[in-house]
N, CA and C atoms of all chains as a GROMACS GRO file, in nm:
protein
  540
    1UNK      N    1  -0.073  -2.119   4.402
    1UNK     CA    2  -0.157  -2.024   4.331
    1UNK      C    3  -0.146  -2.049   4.180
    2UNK      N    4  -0.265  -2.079   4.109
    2UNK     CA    5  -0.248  -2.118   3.985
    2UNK      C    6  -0.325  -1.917   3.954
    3UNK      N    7  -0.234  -1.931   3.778
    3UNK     CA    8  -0.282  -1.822   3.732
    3UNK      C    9  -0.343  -1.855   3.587
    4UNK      N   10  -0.482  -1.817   3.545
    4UNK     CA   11  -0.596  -1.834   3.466
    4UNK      C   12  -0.601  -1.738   3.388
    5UNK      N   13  -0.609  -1.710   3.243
    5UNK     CA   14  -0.688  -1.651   3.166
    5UNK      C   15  -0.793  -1.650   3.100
    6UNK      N   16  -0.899  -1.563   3.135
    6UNK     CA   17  -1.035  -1.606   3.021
    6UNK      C   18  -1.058  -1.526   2.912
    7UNK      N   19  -1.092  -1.580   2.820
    7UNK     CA   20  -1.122  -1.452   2.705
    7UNK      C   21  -1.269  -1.494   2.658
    8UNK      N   22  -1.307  -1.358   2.726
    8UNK     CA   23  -1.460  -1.369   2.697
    8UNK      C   24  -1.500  -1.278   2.524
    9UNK      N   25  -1.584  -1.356   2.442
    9UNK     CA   26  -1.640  -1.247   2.327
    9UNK      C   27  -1.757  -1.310   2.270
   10UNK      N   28  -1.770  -1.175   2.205
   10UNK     CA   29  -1.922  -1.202   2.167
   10UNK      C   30  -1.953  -1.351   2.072
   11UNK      N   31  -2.055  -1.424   2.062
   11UNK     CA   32  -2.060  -1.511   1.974
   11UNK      C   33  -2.068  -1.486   1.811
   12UNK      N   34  -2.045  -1.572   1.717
   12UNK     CA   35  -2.027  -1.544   1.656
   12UNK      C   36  -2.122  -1.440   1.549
   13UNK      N   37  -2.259  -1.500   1.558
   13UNK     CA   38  -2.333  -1.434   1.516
   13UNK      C   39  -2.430  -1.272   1.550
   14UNK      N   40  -2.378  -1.211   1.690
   14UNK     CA   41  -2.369  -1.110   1.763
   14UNK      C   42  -2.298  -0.978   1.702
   15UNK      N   43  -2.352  -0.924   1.617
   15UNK     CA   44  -2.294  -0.771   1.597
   15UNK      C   45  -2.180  -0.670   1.686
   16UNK      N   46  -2.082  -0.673   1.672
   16UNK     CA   47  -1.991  -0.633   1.746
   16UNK      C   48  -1.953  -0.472   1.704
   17UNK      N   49  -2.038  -0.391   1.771
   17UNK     CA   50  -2.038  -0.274   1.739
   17UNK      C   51  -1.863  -0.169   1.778
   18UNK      N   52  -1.864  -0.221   1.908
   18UNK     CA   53  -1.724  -0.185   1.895
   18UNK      C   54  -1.606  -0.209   1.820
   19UNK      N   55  -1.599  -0.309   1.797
   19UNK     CA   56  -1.448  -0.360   1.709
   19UNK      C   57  -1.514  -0.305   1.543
   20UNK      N   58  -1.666  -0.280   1.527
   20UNK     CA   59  -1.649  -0.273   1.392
   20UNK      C   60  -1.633  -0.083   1.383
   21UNK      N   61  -1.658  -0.053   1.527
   21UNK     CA   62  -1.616   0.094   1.508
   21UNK      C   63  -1.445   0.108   1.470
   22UNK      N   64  -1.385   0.038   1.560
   22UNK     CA   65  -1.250   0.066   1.578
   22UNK      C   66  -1.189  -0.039   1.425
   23UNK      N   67  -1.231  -0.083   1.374
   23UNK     CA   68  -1.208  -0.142   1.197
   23UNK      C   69  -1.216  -0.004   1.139
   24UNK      N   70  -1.353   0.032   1.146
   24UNK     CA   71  -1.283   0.127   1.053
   24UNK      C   72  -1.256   0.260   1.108
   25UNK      N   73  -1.201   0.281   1.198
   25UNK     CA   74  -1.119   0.408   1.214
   25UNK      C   75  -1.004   0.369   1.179
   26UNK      N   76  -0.958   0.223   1.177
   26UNK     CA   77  -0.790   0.162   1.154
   26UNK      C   78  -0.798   0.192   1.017
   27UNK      N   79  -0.904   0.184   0.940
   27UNK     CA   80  -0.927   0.207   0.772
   27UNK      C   81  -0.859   0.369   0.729
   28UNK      N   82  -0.964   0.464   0.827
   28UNK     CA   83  -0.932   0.561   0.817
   28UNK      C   84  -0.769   0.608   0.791
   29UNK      N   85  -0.717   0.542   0.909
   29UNK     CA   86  -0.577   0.561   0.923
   29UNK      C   87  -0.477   0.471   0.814
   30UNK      N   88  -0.558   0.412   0.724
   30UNK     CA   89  -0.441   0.326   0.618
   30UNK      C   90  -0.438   0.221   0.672
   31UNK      N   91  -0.450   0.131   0.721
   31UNK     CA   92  -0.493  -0.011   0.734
   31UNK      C   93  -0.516  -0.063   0.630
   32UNK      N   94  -0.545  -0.090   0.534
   32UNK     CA   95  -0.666  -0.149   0.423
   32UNK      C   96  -0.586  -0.284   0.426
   33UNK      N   97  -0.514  -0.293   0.458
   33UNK     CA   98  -0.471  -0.489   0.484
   33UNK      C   99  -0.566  -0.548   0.575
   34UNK      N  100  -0.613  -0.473   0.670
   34UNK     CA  101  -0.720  -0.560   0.796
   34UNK      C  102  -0.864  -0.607   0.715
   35UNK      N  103  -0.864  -0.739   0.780
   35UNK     CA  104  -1.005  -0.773   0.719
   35UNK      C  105  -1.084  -0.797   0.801
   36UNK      N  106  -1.075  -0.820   0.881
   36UNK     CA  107  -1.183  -0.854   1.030
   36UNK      C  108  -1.063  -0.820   1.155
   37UNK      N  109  -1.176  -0.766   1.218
   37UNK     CA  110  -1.130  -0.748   1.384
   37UNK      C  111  -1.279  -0.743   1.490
   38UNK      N  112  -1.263  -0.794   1.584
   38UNK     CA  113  -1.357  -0.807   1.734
   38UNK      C  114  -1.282  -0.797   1.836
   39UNK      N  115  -1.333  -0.717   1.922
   39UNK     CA  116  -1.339  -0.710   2.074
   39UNK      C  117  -1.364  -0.764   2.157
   40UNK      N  118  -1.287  -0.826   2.265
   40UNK     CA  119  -1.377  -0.878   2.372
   40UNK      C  120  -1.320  -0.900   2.489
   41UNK      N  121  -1.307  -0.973   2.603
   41UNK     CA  122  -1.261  -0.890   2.717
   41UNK      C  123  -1.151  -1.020   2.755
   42UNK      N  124  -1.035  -0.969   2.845
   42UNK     CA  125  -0.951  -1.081   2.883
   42UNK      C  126  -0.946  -1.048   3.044
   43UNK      N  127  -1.005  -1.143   3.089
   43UNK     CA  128  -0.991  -1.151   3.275
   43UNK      C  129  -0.842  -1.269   3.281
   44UNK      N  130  -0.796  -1.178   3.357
   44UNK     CA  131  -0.652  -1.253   3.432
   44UNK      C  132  -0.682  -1.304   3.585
   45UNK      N  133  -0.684  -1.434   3.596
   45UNK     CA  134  -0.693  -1.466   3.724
   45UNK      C  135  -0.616  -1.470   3.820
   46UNK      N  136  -0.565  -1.492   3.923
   46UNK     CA  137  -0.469  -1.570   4.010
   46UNK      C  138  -0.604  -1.642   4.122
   47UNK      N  139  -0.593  -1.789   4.107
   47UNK     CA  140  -0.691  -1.857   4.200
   47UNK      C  141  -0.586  -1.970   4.304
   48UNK      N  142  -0.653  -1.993   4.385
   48UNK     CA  143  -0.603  -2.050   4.495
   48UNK      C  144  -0.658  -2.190   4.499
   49UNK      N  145  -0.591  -2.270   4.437
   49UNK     CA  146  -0.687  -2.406   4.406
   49UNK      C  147  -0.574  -2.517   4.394
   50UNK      N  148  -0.629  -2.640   4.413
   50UNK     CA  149  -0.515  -2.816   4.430
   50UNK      C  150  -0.494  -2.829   4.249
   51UNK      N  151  -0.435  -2.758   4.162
   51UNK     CA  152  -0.363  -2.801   4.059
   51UNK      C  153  -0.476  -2.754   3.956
   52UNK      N  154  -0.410  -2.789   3.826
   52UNK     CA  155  -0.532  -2.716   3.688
   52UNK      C  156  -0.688  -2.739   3.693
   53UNK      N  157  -0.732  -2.894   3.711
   53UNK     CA  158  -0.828  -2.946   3.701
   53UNK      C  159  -0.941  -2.825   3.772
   54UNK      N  160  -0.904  -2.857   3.891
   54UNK     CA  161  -0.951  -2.759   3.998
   54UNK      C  162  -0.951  -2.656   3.995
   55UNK      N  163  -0.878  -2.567   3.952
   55UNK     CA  164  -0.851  -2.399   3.880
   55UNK      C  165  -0.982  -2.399   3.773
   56UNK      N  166  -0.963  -2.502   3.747
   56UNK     CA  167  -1.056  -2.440   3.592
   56UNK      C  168  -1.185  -2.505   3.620
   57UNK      N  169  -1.209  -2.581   3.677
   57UNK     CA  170  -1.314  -2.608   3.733
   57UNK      C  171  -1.387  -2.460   3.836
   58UNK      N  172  -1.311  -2.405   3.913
   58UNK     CA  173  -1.328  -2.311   3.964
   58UNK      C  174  -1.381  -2.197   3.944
   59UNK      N  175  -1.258  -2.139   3.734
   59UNK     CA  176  -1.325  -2.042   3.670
   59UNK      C  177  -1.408  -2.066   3.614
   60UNK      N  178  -1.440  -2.186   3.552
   60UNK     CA  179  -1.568  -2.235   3.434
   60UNK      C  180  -1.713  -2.195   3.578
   61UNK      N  181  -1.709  -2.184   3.709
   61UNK     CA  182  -1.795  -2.202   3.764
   61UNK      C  183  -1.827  -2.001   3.761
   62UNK      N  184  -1.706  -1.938   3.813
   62UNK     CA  185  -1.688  -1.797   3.802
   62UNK      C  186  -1.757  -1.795   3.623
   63UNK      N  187  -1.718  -1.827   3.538
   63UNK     CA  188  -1.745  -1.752   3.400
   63UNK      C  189  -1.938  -1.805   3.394
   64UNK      N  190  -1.965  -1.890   3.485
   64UNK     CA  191  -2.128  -1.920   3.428
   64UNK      C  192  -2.212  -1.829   3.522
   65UNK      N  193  -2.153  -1.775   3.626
   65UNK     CA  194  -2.188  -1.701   3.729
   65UNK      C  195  -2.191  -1.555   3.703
   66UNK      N  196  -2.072  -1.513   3.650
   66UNK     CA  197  -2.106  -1.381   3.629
   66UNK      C  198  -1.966  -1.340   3.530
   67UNK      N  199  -1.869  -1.363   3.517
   67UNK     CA  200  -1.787  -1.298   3.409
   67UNK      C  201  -1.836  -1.297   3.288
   68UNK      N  202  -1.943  -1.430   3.185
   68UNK     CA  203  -1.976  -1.446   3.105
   68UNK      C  204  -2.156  -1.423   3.092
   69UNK      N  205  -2.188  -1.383   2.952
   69UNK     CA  206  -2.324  -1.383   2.923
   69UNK      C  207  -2.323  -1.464   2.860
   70UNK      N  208  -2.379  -1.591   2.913
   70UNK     CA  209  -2.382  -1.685   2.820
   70UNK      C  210  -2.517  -1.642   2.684
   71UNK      N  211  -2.607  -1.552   2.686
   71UNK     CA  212  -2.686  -1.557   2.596
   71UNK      C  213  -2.552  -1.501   2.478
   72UNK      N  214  -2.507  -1.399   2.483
   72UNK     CA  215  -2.434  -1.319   2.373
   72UNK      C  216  -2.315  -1.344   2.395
   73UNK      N  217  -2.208  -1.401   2.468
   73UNK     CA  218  -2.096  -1.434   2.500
   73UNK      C  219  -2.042  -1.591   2.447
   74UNK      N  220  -1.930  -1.593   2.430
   74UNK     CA  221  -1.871  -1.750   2.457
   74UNK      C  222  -1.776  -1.706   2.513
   75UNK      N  223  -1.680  -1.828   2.615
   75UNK     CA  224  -1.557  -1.788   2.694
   75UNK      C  225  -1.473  -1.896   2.665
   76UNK      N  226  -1.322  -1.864   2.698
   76UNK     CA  227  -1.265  -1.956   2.660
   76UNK      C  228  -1.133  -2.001   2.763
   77UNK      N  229  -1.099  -2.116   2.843
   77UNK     CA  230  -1.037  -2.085   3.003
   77UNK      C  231  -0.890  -2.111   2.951
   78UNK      N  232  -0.785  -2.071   2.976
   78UNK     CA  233  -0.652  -2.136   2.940
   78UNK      C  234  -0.559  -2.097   3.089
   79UNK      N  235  -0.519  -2.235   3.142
   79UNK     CA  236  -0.449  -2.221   3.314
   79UNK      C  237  -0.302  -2.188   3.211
   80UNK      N  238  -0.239  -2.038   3.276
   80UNK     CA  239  -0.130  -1.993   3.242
   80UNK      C  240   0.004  -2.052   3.310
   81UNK      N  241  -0.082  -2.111   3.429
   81UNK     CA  242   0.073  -2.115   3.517
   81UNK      C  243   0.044  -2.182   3.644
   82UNK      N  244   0.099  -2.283   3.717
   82UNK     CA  245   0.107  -2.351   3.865
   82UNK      C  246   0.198  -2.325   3.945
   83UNK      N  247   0.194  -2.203   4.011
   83UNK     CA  248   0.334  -2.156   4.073
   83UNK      C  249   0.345  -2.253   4.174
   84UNK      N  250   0.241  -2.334   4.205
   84UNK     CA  251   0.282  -2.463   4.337
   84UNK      C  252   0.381  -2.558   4.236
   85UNK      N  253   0.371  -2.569   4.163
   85UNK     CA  254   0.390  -2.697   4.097
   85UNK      C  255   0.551  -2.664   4.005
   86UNK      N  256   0.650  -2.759   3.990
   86UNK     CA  257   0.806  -2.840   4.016
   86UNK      C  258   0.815  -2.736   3.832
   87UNK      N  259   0.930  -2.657   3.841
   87UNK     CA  260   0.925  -2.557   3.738
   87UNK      C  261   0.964  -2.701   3.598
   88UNK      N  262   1.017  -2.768   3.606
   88UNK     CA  263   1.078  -2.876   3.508
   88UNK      C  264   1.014  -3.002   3.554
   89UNK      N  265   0.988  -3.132   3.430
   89UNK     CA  266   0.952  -3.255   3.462
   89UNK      C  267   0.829  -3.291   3.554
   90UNK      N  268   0.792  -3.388   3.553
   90UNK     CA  269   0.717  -3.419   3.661
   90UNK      C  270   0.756  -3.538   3.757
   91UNK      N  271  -0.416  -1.511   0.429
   91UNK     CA  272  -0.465  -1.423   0.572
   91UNK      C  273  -0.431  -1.488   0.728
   92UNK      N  274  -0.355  -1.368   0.772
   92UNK     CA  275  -0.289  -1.411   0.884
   92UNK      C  276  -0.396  -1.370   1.012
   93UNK      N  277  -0.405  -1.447   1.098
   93UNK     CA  278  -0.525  -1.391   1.271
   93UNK      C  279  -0.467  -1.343   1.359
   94UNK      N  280  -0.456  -1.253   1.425
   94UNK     CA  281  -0.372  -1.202   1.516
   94UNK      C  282  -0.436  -1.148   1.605
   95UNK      N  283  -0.411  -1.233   1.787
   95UNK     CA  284  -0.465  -1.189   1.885
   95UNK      C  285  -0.395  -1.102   1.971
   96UNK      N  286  -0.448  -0.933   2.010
   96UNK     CA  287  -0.385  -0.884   2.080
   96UNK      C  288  -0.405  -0.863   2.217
   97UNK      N  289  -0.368  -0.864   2.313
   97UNK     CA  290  -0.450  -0.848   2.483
   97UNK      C  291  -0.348  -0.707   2.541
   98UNK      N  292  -0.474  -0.611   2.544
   98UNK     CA  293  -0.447  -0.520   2.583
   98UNK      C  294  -0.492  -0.471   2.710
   99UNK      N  295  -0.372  -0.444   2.810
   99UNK     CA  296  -0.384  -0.512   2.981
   99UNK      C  297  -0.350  -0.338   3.037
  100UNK      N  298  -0.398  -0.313   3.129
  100UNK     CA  299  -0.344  -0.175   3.247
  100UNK      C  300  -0.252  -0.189   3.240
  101UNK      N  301  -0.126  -0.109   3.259
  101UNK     CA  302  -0.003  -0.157   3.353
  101UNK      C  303  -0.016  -0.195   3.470
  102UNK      N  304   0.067  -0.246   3.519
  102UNK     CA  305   0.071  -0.296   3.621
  102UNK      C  306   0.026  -0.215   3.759
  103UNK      N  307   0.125  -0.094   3.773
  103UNK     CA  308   0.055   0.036   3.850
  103UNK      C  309  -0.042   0.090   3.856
  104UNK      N  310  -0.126   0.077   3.772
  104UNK     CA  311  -0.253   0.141   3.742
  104UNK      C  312  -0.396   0.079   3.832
  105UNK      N  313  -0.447   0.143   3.892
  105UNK     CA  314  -0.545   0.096   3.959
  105UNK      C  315  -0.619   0.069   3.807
  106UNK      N  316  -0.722  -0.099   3.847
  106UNK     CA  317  -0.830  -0.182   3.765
  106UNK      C  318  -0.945  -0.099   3.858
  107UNK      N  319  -1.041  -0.060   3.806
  107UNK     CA  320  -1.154  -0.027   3.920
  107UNK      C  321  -1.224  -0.156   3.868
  108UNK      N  322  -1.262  -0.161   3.718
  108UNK     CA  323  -1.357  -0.252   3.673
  108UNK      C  324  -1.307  -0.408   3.694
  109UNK      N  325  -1.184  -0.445   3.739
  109UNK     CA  326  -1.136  -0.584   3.796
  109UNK      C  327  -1.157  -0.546   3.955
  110UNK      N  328  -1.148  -0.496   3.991
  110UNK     CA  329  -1.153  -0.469   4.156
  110UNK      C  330  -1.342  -0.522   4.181
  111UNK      N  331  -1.393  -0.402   4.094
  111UNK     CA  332  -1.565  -0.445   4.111
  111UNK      C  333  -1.616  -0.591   4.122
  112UNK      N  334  -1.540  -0.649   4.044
  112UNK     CA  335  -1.543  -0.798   3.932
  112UNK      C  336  -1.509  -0.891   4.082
  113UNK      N  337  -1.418  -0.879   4.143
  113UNK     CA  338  -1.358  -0.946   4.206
  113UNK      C  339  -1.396  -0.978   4.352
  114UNK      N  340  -1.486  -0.857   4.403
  114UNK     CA  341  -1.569  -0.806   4.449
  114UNK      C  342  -1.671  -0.880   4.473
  115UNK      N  343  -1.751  -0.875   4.335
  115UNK     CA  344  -1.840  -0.940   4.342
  115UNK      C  345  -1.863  -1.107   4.373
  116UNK      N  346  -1.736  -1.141   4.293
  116UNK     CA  347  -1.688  -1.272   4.288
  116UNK      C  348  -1.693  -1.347   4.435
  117UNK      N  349  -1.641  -1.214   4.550
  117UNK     CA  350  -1.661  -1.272   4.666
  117UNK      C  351  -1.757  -1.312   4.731
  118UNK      N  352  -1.844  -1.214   4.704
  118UNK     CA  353  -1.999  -1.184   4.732
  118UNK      C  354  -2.060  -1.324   4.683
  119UNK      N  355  -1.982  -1.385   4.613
  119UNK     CA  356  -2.079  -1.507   4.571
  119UNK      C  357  -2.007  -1.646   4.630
  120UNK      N  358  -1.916  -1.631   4.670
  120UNK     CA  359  -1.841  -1.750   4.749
  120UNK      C  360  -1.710  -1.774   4.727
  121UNK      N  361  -1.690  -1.727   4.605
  121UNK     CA  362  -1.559  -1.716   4.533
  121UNK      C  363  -1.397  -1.672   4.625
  122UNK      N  364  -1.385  -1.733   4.743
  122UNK     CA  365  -1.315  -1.657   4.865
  122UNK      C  366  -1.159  -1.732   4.813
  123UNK      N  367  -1.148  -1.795   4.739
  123UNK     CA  368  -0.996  -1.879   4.679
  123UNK      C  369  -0.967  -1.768   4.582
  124UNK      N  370  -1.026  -1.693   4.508
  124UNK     CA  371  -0.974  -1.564   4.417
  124UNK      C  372  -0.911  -1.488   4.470
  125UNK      N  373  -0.779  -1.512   4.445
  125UNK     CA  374  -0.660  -1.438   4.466
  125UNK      C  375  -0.632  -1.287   4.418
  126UNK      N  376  -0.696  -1.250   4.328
  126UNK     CA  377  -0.616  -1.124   4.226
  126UNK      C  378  -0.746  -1.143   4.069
  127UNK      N  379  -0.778  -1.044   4.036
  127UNK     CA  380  -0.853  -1.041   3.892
  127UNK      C  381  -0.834  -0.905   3.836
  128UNK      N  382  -0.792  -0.927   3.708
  128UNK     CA  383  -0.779  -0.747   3.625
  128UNK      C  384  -0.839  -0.830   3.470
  129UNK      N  385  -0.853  -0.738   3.471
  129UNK     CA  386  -0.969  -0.704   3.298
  129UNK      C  387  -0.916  -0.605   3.193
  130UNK      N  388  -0.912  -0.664   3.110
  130UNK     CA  389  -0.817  -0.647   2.964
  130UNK      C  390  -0.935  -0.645   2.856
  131UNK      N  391  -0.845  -0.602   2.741
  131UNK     CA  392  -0.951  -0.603   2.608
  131UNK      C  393  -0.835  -0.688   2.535
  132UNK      N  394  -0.901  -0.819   2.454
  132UNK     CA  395  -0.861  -0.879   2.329
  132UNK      C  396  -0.951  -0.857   2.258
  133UNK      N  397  -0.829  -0.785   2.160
  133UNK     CA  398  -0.862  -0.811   2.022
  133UNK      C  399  -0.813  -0.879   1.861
  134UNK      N  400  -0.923  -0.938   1.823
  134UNK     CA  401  -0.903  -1.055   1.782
  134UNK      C  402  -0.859  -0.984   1.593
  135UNK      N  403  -0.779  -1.015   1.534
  135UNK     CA  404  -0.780  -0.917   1.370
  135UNK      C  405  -0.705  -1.058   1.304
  136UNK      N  406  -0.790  -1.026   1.180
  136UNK     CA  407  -0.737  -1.079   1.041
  136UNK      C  408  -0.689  -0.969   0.926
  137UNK      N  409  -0.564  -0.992   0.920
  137UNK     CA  410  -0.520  -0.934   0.810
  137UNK      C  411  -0.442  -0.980   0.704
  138UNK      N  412  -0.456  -0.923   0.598
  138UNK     CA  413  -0.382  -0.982   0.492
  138UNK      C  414  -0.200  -0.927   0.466
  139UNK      N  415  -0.114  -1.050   0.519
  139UNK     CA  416   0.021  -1.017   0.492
  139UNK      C  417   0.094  -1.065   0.448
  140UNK      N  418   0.215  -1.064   0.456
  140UNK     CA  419   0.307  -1.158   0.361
  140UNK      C  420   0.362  -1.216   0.467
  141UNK      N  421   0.315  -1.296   0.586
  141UNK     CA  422   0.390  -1.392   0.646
  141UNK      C  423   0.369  -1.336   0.784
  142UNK      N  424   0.413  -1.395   0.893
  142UNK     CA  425   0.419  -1.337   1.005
  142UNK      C  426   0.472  -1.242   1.053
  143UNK      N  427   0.598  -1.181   1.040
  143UNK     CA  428   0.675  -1.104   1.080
  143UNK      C  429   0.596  -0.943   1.012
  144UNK      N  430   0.552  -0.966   0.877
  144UNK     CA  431   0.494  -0.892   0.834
  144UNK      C  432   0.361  -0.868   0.941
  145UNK      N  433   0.298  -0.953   0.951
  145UNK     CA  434   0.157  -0.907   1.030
  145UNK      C  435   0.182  -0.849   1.155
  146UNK      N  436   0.312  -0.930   1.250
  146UNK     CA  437   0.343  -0.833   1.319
  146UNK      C  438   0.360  -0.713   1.366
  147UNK      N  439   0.412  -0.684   1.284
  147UNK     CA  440   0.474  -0.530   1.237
  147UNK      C  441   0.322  -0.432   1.222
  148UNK      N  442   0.268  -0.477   1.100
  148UNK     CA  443   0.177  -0.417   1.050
  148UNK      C  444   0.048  -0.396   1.233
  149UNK      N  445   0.029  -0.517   1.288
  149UNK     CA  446  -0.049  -0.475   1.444
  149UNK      C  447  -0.032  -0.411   1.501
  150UNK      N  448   0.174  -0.418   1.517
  150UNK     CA  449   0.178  -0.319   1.649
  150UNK      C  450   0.197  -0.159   1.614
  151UNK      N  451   0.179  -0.156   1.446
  151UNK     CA  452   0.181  -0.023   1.425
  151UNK      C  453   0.032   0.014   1.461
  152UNK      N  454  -0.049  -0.098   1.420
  152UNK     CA  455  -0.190  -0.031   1.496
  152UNK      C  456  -0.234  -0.011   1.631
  153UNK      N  457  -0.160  -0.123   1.708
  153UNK     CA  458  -0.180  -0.061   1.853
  153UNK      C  459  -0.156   0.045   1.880
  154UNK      N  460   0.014   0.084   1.856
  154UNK     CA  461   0.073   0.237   1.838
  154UNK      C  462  -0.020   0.359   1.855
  155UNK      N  463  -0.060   0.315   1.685
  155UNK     CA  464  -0.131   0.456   1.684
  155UNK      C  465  -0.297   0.439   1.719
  156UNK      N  466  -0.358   0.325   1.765
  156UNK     CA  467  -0.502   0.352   1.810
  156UNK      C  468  -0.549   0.284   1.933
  157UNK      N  469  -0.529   0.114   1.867
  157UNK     CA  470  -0.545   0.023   1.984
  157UNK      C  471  -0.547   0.003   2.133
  158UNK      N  472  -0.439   0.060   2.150
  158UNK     CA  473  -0.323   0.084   2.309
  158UNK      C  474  -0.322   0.167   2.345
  159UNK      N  475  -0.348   0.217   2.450
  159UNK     CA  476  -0.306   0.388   2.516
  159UNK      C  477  -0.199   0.329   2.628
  160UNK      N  478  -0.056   0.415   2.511
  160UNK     CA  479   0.076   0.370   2.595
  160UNK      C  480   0.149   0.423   2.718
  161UNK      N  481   0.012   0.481   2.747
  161UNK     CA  482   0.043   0.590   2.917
  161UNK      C  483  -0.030   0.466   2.970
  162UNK      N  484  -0.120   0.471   2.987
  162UNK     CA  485  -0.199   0.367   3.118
  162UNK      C  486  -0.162   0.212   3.039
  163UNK      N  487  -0.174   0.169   2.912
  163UNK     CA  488  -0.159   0.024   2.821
  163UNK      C  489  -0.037  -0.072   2.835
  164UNK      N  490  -0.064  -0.167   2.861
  164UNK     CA  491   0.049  -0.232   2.772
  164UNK      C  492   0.003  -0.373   2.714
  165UNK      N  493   0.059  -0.414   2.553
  165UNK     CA  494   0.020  -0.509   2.504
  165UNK      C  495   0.100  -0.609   2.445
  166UNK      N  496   0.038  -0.734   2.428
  166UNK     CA  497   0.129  -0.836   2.371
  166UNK      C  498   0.040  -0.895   2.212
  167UNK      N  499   0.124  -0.898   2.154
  167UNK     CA  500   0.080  -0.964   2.017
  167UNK      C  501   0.098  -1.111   1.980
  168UNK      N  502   0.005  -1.156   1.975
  168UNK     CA  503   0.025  -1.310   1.972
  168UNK      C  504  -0.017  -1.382   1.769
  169UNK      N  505   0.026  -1.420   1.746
  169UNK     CA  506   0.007  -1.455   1.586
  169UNK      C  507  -0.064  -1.588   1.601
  170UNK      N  508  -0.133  -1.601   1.598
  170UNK     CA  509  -0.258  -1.711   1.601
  170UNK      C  510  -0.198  -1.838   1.454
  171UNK      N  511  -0.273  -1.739   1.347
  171UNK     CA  512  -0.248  -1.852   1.229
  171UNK      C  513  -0.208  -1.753   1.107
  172UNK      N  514  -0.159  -1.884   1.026
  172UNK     CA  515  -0.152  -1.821   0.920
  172UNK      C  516  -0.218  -1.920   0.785
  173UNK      N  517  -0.358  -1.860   0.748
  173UNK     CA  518  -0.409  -1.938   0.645
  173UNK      C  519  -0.370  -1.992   0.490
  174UNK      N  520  -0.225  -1.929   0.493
  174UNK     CA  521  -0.128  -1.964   0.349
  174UNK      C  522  -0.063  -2.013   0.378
  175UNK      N  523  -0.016  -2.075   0.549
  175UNK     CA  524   0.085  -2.144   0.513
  175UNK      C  525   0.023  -2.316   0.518
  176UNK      N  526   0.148  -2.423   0.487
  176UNK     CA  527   0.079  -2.570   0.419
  176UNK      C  528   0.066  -2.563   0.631
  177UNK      N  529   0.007  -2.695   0.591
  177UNK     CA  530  -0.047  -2.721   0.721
  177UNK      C  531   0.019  -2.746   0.865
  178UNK      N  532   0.124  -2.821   0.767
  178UNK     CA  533   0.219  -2.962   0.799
  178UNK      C  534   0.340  -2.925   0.753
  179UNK      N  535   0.471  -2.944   0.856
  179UNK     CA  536   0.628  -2.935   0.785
  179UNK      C  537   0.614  -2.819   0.776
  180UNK      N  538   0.738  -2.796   0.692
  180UNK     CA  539   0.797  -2.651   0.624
  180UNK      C  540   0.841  -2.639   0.533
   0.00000   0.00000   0.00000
């Protein structure tokens, strides 16, 4: 069982109404060091697949399908972990 | 200016409805090797600090008090970059 993270967010040029709500309520509260903040979503996987290649081949197929909008979205895949696979060396 | 990514996850106990739906669906589409899926919020902040340990500090006082809800939440702070320091070495 390999385990996957995706972090899906808006692209860059996409108005991010939430994070710019929650900017400045952090303002409100004394923040004034923050200069940018965005929101966007983190799916944790656990997939059942023959090693990384294949894992991520798997989610890149899940994120074009439906985790991601590709019109307003970009995603980004990072394999966390190969619990099949030898904890040291290869 | 330091970037700092935070992923803010359920606990563990906590029923995901909106990863359960997700996962769900996932099947519905062929996706039958998906083991497990939960859904998180990252959020992505730039702030201005004096180094890392500083930006640290300064995030998880914002999760604290806004970011995180530390009944159902739990989060990890990850320090991305830091745009003052040299590139290379130390």
């Amino acid at each position: 069982m390999i385990t996957v993270r995706v972090l899906v967010r808006l692209k860059p040029g996409i108005l991010d109404v939430q994070g710019a709500a929650v900017k400045r309520a952090l303002g409100g509260l004394g923040f004034a060091d923050l200069e940018d903040l965005r929101i966007g979503k983190v799916v944790d996987l656990a997939i059942d697949a023959n090693g990384e290649e294949h894992a991520r081949a798997r989610v890149d197929e899940m994120c074009r399908k439906l985790l991601a909008n590709p019109i307003l979205e970009d995603y980004t895949i990072e394999v966390v972990g190969d619990l099949a696979a030898p904890r040291s060396g290869r």
